[in-house]
LUMVO-19358 format. One line per 5 residues: for each residue x, y, z of C-alpha. Coordinates in steps of 0.001 Angstrom, whole numbers. Each point is the difference from the previous one (the first is absolute). Example, Ala and Ser with C-alpha at 12.3 -4.5 7.8 and 13.67 -1.06 7.14 Angstrom:
residues 2
12300 -4500 7800  1370 3440 -660
//
This chain:
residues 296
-43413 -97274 151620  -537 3576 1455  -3085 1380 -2095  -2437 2400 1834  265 3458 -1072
305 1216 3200  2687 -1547 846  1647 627 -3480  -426 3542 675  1801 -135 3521
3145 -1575 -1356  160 2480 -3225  -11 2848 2783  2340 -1522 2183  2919 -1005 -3057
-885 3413 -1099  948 1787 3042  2963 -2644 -94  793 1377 -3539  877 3420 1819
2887 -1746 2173  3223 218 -2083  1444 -3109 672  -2696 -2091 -1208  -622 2011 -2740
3227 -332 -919  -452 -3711 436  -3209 -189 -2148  1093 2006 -2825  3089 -2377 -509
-2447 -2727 -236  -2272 1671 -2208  3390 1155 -2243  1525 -3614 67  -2990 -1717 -1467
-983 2686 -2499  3326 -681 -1080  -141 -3388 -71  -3529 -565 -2191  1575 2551 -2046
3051 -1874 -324  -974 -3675 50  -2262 177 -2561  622 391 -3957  -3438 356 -833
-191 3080 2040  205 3380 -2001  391 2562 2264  -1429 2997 -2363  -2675 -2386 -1381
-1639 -1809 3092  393 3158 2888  -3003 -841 872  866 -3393 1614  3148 2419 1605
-2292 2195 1328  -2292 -2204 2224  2704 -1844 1274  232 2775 2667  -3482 -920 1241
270 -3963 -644  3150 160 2407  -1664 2512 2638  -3146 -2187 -117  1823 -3525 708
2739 1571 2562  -3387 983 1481  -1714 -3492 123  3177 -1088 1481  436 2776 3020
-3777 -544 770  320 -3612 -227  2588 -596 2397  -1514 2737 2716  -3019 -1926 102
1508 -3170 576  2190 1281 2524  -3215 1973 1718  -1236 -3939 295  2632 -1679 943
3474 2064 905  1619 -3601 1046  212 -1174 -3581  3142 1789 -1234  2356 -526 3250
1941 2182 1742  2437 2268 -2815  2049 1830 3207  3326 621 -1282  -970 -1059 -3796
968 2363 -2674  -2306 1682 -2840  1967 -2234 -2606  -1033 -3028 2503  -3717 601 -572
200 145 -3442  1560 -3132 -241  -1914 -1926 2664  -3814 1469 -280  -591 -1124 -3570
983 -3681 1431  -2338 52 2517  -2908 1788 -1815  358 -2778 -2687  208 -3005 2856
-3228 2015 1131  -2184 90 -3003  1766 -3043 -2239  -2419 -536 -2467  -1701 3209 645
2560 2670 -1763  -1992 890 -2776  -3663 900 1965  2754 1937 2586  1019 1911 -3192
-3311 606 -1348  -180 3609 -344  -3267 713 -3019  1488 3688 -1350  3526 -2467 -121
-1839 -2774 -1942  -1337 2124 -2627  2905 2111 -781  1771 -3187 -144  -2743 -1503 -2640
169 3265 -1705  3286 -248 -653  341 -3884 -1000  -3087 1289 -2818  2142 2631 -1226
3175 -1633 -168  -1243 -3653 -301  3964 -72 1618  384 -3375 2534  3681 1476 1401
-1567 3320 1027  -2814 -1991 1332  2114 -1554 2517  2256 2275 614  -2536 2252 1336
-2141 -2931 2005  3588 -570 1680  169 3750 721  -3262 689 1220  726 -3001 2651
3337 1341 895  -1555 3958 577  -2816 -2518 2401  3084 -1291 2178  1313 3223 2
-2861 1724 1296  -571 -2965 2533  3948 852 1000  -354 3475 735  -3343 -756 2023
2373 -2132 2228  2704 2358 246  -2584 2238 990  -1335 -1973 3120  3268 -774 1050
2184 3393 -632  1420 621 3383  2223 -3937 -1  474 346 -3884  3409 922 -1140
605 1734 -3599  3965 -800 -935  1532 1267 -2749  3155 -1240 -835  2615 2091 -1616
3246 -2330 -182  89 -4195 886  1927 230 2944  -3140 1256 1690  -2368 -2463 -1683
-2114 -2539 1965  -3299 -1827 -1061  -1300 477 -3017  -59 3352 -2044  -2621 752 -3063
1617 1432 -2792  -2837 535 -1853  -3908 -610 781  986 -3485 -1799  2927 -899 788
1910 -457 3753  3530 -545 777  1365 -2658 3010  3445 -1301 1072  1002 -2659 -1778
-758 -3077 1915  3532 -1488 -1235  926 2360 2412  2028 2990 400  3279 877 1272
2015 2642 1297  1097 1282 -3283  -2229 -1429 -2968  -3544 600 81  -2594 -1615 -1954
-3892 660 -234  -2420 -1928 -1859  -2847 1895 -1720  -3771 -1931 -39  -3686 1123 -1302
-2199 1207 2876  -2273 -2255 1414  -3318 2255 -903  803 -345 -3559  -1752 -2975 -1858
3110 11 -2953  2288 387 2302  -269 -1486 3481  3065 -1963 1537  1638 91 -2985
3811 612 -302  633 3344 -2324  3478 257 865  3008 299 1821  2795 2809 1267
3625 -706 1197  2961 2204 256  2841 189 2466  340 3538 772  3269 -324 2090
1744 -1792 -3048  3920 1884 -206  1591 -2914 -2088  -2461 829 -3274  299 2630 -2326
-3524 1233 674  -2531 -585 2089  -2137 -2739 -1851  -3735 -178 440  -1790 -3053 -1106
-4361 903 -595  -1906 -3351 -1546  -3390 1039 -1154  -2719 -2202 -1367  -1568 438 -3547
-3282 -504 1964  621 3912 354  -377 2554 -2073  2863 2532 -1587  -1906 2701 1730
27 -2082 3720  3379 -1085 -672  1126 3546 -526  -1860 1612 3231  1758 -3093 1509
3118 1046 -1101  -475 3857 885  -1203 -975 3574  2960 -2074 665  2488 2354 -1717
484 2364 3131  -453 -2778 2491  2984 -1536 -1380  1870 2907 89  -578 1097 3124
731 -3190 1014  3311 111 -1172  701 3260 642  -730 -937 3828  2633 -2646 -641
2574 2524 -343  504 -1376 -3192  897 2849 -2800  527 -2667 -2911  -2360 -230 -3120
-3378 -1747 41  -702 -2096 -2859  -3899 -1384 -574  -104 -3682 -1542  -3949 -132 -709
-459 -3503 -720  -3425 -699 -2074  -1071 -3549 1516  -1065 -2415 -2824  1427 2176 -3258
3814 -313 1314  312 4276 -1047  1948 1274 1852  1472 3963 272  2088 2036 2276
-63 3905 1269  2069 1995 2230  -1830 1506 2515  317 3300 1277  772 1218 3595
-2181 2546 29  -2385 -1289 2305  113 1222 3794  671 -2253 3076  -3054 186 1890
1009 -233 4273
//
């Protein structure tokens, strides 16, 4: 672990001069929005009006680990640069995926002294006190390790910038690799395969999250070049492991992807949304509108 206060003062310059670069701080915020959300949402015990308190240092619990993470990784990289390969031609959404892996190969057994961060600890014990609440105990351990891989992430993307690709994908023709749809939550081909007219994606947990690493959260097909059906069907299996409020960001994300998608079809029929609630068997469908631009 990263502790002197020098050096903890160099890297809180450095992502604060970062914090000035609108791309990442467009990045960051996101993160910081996403999980604010989620403890908010994820927890019943949680009164918003009642317990601000805990709302209001999460801000500086997040900052704090995304920092031990950033700082972290530089310093092991300063040591030894060999350790994390050669990423030319990788994507951002690569990184996330594959850094956490190796991190964890790299310290197995060691995740929780990586983590250590003392302000982090104490807010955390403050809050377990308070609430004497076990689910918002772990939700936030879990979060504070994810905003750690994070930070580690963006240290790497930092070092290696110039052979780094950032791809966002705005219909599925395009899509290759994998995709994150939220800081959670990524999106691959199928590996049933796809072909030339239906597509199918299958959603899984990202690897830097300890509830939901490897596992499968869902999956997407449609057919966007169907002209025998009356509509355009669209097929979305999500987990309960999710939460309504994922599920629904989930849903929004993929919304104008899909449309776009079949709009670049040259297909002008309706789109109908099967969401598909994995393990509850509810089911529900929406028309979708075409309001959403085709991206070149």
């Amino acid at each position: 672990m990263v502790s002197s206060t020098e050096t903890l003062r160099k890297y809180t310059r450095l992502l604060k001069q970062k914090y000035e670069d609108e791309v990442f701080k467009n990045d960051f915020d996101s993160l910081l929005s996403y999980y604010y959300e989620k403890i908010k949402n994820c927890s019943e015990g949680l009164d918003e009006e009642k317990d601000q308190w805990i709302l209001e240092k999460l801000d500086k619990a997040f900052n704090l680990q995304f920092l031990q993470g950033y700082m972290t990784f530089d310093e092991l990289h300063n040591v030894n640069n060999d350790l994390f390969g050669n990423p030319e031609g990788s994507s951002y959404d690569d990184v996330f995926e594959e850094l956490p892996i190796i991190i964890n190969q790299l310290f197995e057994g060691h995740q929780k002294e990586l983590a250590n961060v003392p302000d982090v600890n104490l807010f955390a014990m403050d809050v377990l006190t308070e609430k004497a609440d076990m689910l918002l105990n772990d939700i936030l351990q879990a979060t504070f390790t994810e905003f750690l891989h994070y930070g580690m992430c963006y240290a790497f993307i930092d070092k290696y910038s110039d052979v780094l690709q950032r791809t966002d994908w705005f219909k599925l023709q395009d899509f290759k690799g994998i995709s994150f749809l939220t800081p959670q939550v990524f999106m691959v081909p199928s590996e049933s395969g796809l072909t030339k007219e239906l597509l199918t994606y299958d959603l899984f947990g990202w690897s830097g999250s300890p509830q939901l690493s490897t596992k499968w959260v869902g999956r997407l097909e449609l057919n966007p070049y169907d002209t025998l059906s009356e509509n355009i069907n669209v097929h979305l299996m999500l987990s309960d492991i999710l939460a309504s409020f994922e599920k629904d960001l989930i849903i929004s994300i993929l919304n104008s992807m899909i449309v776009n998608t079949v709009k670049a079809a040259q297909n002008e029929k309706k789109i109908m949304l099967d969401v598909f609630n994995v393990s509850t068997t509810k089911s529900y469908i929406t028309e979708l509108s075409m309001a959403a631009n085709v991206e070149a």
